[in-house]
C-alpha positions, 0 to 999 in steps of 0.5 A: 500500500503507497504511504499518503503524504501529508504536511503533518510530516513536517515537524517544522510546520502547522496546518494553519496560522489564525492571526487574531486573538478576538473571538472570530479567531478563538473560535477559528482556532477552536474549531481548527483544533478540534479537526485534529489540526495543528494550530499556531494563533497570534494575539496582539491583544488589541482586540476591537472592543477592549474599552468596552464594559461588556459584551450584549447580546451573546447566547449563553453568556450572561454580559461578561466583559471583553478580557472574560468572554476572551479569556474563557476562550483560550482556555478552551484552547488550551485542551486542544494544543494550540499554541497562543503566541502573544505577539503582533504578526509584521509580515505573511509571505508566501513560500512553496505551497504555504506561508512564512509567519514574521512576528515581533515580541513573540513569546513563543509557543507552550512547547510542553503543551505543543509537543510541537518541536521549536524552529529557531526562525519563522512558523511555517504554515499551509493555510492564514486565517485573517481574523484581525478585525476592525478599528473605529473611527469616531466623531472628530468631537472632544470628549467622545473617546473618553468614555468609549464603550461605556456611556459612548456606544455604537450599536443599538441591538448591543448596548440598547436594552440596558439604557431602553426608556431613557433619555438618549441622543445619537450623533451623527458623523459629519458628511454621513447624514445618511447613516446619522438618519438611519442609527437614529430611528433604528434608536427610537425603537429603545427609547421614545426620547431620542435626539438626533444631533447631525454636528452641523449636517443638514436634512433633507425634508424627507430625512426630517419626516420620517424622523419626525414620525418616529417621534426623535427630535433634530439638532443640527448645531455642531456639537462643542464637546462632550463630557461623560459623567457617572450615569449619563452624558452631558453633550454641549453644543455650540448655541450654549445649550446642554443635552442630558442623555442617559446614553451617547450612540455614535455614527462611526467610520470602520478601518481595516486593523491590519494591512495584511490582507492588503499586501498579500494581494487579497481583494478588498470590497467597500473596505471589507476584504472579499470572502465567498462562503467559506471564507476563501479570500481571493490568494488561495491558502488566505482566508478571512473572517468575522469583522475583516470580511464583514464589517456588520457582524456583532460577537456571536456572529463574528464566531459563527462565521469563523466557524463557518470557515473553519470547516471550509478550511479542514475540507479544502486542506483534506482534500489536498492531502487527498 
């Protein structure tokens, strides 16, 4: 009988990198490992919502904050054998048939844990998984990054129901009317006083009907600062006047966190890089997930959608060996 050849031979390599340690790269990590795949994952430890007091809105943990719901996630690593690198990746280059891992301030991998002999020089790897996620870009308005992720929020179907029947006032980003408009009516279905402040963007009549039907009031002054308290809000605005919300929600523009996908040649859509549904980028052997392929993701589904990929990944490595 022909002996199969498989990569696994190779002492030096893994099966796949997951670059990412939030939770679309845990649970790509997770569900990798599980398939009996040998799994090297590198966290920066700059995950997306690390200002954030807690994670909403995720079945079957009750809103535990981002460094707990991380944290029980590599321990669930930990019985697999994968090794968690804390460190930032600079650089993937494609080698023969997979790819080189550059990094910087690695604390290299749990050998014991491993049994996975150490290399002296870069991981080799036969798959990527680009789970580096997203960063935001807030309000250019004084005051509103200092209570990111507290009394400052995004997203209403994360952080509404916990300010839901209380005064709130959604900001707009400037030059986006479109999205200002949309977030505040989609914020009167938590709170029946709701303030649109635009900073200075004007509406058009329709905007300002179908705003006005949802029952959320319009401000279009600029907003001069904003300075969060203990339990609510104070936005300032530019006429001398102060609103008083229990809650800031904001308009935010989303960023790539990481140019890798960029310079491997991966294509890039609407600043989300391009998947099908398996989470195959277009460079065979990169594949990406959660937030890095598609912006509107909440957590779960950040990790649904890793797993989603995950599977992908196994098979199409399966068939290889084949």
């Amino acid at each position: 009988m022909s002996q199969v050849f498989s990569y696994n031979d190779h002492v030096d390599a893994y099966d796949v990198a997951v670059i990412g340690g939030s939770v679309a790269g845990l649970q790509a990590a997770l569900t990798l490992a599980r398939a009996r795949r040998r799994v090297v994952l590198f966290d920066d430890g700059q995950p997306r919502y690390r200002t954030a007091e807690h994670v909403h809105n995720y079945l079957g943990v009750e809103d535990p904050s981002p460094g707990e719901l991380l944290a029980i996630g590599r321990r669930q690593l930990e019985e697999y054998g994968v090794d968690v690198r804390k460190t930032h990746v600079d650089e993937v280059t494609a080698a023969g048939d997979g790819f080189v891992i550059g990094t910087s301030g690695s604390d290299g991998p749990d050998q014991a844990r491993s049994g996975v002999p150490a290399t002296g020089g870069p991981d080799r790897v036969r798959a990527v998984v680009l789970a580096t996620g997203l960063r935001d870009e807030l309000p250019d308005v004084p005051g509103v990054a200092d209570s990111w992720g507290r009394l400052v929020v995004a997203c209403p179907h994360c952080h509404g129901w916990e300010v839901r029947d209380q005064p709130l006032v959604q900001l707009g980003m400037r030059g986006l009317p479109d999205r200002s408009v949309a977030r505040a009516l989609l914020l009167s279905r938590w709170s029946s006083e709701v303030v649109l402040c635009t900073d200075g963007d004007e509406l058009t009549d329709d905007q300002q009907t179908r705003l006005g039907k949802a029952g959320v009031r319009v401000r279009t002054e600029r907003v001069e600062s904003v300075q969060p308290g203990d339990d609510q809000v104070r936005v300032l605005l530019t006429t001398g006047e102060t609103l008083v919300p229990r809650a800031l929600f904001v308009v935010v523009r989303q960023h790539q966190q990481s140019d890798l996908a960029v310079r491997l040649g991966c294509a890039i859509v609407d600043g989300a890089v391009s998947v099908d549904d398996g989470g195959r980028t277009t460079v065979p052997g990169v594949y990406a997930v959660g937030t890095t392929a598609v912006p509107a993701l909440f957590a779960i589904g950040a990790a649904g959608h890793a797993s989603t990929a995950a599977v992908a990944l196994h098979a199409d490595l399966l068939e290889q060996e084949l």
